[in-house]
Backbone as JSON Lines, residues from 0, in Angstrom:
{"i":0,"aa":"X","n":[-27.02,-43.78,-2.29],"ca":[-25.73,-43.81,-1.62],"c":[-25.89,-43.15,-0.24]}
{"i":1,"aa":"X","n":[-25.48,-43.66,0.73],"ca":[-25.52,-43.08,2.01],"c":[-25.03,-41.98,1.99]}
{"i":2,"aa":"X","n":[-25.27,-40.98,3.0],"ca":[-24.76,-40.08,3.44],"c":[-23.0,-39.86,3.52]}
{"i":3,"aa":"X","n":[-23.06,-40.79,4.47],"ca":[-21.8,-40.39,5.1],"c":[-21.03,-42.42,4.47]}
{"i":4,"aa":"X","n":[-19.64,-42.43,4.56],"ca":[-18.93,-43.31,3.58],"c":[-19.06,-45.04,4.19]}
{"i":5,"aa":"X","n":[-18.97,-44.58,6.16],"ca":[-18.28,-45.48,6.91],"c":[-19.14,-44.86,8.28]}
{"i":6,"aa":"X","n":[-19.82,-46.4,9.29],"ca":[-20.22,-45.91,10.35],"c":[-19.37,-45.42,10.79]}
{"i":7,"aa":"X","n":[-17.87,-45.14,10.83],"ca":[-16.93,-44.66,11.83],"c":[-17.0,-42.97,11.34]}
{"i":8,"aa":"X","n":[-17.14,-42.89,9.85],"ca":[-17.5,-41.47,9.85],"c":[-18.04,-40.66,10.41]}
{"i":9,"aa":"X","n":[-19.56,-41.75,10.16],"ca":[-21.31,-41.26,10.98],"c":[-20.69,-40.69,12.83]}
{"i":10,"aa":"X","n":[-20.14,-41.45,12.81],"ca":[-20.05,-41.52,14.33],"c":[-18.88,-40.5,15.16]}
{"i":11,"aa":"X","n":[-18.04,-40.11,14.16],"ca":[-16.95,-39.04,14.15],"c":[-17.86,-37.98,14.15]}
{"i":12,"aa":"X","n":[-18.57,-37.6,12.75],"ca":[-19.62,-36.33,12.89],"c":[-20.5,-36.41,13.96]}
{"i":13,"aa":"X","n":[-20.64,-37.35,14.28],"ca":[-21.75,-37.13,15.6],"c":[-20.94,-36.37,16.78]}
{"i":14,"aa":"X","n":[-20.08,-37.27,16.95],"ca":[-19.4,-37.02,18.18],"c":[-18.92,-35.08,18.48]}
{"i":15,"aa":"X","n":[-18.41,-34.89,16.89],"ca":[-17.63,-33.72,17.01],"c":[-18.62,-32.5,17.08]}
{"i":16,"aa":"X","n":[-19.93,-32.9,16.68],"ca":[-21.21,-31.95,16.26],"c":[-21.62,-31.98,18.18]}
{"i":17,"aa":"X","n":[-21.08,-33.05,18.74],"ca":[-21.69,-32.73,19.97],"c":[-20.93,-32.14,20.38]}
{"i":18,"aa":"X","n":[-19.56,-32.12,20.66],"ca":[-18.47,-30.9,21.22],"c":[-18.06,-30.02,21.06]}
{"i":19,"aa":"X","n":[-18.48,-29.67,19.59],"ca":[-18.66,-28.08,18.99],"c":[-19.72,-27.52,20.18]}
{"i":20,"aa":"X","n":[-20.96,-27.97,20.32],"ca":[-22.12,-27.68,20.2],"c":[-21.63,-27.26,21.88]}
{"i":21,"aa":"X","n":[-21.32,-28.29,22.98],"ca":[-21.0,-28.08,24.51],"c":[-19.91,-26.69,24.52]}
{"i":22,"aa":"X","n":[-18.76,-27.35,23.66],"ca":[-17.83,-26.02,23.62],"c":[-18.04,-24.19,22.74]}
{"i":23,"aa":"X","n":[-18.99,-24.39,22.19],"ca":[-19.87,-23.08,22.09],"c":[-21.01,-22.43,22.91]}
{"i":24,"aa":"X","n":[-21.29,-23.56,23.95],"ca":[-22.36,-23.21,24.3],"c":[-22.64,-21.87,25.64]}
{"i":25,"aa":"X","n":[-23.05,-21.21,25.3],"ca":[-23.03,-19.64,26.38],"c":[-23.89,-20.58,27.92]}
{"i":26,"aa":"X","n":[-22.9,-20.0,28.91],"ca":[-23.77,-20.95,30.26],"c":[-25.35,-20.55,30.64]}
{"i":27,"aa":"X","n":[-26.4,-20.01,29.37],"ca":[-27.63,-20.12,29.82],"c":[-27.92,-21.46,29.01]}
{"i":28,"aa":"X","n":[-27.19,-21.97,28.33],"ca":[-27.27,-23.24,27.28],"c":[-26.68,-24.25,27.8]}
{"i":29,"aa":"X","n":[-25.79,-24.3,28.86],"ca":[-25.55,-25.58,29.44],"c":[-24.69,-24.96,30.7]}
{"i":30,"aa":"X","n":[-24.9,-25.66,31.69],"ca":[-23.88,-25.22,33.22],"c":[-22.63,-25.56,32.79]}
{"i":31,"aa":"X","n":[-21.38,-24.87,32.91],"ca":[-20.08,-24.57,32.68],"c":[-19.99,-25.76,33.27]}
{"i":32,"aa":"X","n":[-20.24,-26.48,34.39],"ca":[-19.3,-27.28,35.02],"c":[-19.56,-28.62,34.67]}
{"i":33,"aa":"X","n":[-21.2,-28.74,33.94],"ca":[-21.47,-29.6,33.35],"c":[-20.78,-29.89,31.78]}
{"i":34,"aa":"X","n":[-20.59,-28.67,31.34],"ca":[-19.93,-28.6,29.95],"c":[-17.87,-29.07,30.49]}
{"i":35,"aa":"X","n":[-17.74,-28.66,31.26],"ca":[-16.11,-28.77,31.17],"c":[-15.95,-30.41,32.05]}
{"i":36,"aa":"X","n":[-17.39,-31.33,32.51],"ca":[-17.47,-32.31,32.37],"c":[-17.52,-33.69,31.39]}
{"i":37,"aa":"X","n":[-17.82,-32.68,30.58],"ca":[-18.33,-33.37,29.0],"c":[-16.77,-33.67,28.61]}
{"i":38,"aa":"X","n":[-16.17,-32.17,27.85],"ca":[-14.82,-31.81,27.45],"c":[-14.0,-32.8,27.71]}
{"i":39,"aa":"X","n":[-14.06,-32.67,29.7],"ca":[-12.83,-33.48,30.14],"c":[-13.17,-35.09,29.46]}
{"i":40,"aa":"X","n":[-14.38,-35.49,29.76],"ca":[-14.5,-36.53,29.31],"c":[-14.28,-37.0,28.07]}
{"i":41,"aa":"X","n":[-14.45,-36.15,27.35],"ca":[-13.82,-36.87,25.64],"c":[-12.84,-36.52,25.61]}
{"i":42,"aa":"X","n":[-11.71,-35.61,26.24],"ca":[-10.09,-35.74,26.23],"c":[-9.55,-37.08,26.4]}
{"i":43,"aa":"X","n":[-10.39,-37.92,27.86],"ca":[-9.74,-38.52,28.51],"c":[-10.25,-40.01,27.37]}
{"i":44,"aa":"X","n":[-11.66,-39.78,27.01],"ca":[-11.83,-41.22,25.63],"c":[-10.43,-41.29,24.55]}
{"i":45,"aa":"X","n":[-10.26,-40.01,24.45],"ca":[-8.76,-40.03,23.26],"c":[-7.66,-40.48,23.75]}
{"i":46,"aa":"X","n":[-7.48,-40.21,25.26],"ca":[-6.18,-40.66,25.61],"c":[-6.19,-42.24,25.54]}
{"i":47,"aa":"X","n":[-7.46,-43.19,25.53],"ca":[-7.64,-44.67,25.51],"c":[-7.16,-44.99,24.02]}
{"i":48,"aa":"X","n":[-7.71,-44.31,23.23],"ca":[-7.48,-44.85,21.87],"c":[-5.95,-45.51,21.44]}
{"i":49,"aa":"X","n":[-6.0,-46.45,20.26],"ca":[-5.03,-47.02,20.08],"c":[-3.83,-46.16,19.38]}
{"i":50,"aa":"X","n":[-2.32,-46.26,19.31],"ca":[-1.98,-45.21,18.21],"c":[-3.07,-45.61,16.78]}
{"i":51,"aa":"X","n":[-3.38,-46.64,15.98],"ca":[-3.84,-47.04,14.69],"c":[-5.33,-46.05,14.7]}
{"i":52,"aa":"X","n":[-5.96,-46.05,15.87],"ca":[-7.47,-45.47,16.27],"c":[-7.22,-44.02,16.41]}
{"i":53,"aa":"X","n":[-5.91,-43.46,16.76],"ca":[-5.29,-42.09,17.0],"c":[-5.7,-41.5,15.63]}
{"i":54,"aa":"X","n":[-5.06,-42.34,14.83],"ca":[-4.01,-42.01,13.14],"c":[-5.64,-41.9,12.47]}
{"i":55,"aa":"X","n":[-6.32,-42.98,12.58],"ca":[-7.44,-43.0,11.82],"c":[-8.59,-41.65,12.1]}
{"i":56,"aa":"X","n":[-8.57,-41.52,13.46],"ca":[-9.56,-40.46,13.91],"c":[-8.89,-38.91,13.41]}
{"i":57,"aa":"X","n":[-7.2,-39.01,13.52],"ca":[-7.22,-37.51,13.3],"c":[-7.04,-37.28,11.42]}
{"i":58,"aa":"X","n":[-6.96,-38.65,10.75],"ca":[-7.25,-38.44,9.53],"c":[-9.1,-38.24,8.93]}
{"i":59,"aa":"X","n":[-9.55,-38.86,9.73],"ca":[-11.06,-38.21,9.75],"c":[-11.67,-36.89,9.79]}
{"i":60,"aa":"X","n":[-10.84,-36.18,10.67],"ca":[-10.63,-34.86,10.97],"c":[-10.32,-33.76,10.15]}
{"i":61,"aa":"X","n":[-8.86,-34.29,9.78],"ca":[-8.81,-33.75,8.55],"c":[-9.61,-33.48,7.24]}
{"i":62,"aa":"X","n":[-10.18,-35.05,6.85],"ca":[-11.02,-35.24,5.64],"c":[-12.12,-34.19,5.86]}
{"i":63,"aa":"X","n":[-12.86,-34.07,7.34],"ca":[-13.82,-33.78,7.63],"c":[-13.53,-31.84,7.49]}
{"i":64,"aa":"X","n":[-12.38,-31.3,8.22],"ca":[-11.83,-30.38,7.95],"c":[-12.16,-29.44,6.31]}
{"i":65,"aa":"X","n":[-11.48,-30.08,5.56],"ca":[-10.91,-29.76,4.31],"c":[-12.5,-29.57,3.27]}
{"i":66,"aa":"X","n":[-13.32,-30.34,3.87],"ca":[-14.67,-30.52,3.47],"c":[-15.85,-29.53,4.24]}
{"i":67,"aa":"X","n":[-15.35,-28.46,4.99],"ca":[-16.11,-28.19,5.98],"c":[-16.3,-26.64,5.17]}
{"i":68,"aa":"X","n":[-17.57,-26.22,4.98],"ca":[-17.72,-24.87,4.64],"c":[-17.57,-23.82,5.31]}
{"i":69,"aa":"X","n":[-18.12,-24.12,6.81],"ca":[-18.54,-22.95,7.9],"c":[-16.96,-22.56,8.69]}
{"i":70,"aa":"X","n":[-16.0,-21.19,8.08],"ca":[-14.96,-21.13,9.08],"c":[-15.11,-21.35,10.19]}
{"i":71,"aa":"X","n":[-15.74,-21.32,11.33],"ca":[-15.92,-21.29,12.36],"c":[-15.36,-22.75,12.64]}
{"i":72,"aa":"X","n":[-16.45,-23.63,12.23],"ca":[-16.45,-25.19,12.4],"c":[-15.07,-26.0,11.86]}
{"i":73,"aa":"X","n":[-14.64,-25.36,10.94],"ca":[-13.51,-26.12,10.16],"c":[-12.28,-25.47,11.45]}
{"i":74,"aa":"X","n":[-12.34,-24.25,11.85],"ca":[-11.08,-23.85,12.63],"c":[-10.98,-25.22,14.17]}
{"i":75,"aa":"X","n":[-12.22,-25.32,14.69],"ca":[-12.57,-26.19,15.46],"c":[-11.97,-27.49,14.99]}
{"i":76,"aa":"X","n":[-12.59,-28.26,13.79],"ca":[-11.95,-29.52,13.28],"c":[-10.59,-29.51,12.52]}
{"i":77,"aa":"X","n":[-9.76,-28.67,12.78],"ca":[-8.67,-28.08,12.96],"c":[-7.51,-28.49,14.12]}
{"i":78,"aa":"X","n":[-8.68,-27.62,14.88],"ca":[-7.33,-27.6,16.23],"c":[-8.18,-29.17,16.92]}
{"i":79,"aa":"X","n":[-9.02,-29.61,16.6],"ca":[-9.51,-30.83,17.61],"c":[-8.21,-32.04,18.09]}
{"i":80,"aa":"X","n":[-7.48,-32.47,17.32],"ca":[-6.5,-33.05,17.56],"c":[-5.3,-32.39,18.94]}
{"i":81,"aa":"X","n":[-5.19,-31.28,18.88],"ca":[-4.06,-30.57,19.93],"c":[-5.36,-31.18,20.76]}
{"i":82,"aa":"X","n":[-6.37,-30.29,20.67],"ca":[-7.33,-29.5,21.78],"c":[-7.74,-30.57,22.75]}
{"i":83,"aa":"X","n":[-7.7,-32.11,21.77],"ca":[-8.07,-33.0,22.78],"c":[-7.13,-34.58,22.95]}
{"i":84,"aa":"X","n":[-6.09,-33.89,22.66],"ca":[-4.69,-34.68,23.21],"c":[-4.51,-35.8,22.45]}
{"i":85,"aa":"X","n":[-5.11,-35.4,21.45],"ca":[-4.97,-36.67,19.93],"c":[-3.53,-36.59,19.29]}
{"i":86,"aa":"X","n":[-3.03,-35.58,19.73],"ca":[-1.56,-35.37,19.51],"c":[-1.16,-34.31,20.48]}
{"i":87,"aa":"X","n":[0.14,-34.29,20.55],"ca":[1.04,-33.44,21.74],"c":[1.51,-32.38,20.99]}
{"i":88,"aa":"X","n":[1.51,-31.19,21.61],"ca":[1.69,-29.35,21.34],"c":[2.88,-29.43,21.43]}
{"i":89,"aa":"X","n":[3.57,-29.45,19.64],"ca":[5.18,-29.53,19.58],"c":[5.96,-27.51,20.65]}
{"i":90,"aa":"X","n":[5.27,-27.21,21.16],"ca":[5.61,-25.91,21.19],"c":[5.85,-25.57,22.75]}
C-alpha cells in the first residue's frame, strides 16, 4: 500500500514540508529575503485556487493536522490556512 492515499496528498506533504522548512529557517539557512520570497509566493498560489481546491486543500490540512505527532509541526498545519489566506481572519 502506498504511503500516502492520493498524489494530491503526496504533493500537499511536500509542499507544506517545504514551508515549514523556509519558515523555520534561521538566516544562516536561507537569506530572509529569499525566504519571505518563497512565503509570499505560496500565499499568492492560494489566492489562485478554486473555492472546491480551497475546501479540499484546507481539509487536507486538517487530516494532515490531527495525524501529526510533532507539536511544533501540527501548530504550523494548524494555523496554515489563516497564515496563507486559505481563509480570512474572522477577527
Amino acid at each position: 500500500m502506498p504511503v500516502y492515499p492520493s498524489l494530491t496528498r503526496a504533493l500537499a506533504e511536500a509542499f507544506v514540508d517545504v514551508l515549514w522548512f523556509v519558515e523555520g529557517s534561521e538566516d544562516e539557512q536561507m537569506d530572509p529575503d529569499d525566504a519571505v520570497k518563497v512565503l509570499e509566493g505560496a500565499a499568492h498560489l492560494m489566492t489562485q485556487l478554486s473555492t472546491d481546491q480551497r475546501s479540499e486543500f484546507i481539509d487536507l490540512l486538517g487530516s494532515m493536522a490531527a495525524e501529526e505527532a510533532d507539536p511544533s509541526r501540527r501548530e504550523f498545519l494548524e494555523g496554515f490556512p489563516e497564515g496563507f489566506g486559505l481563509i480570512e481572519d474572522d477577527s
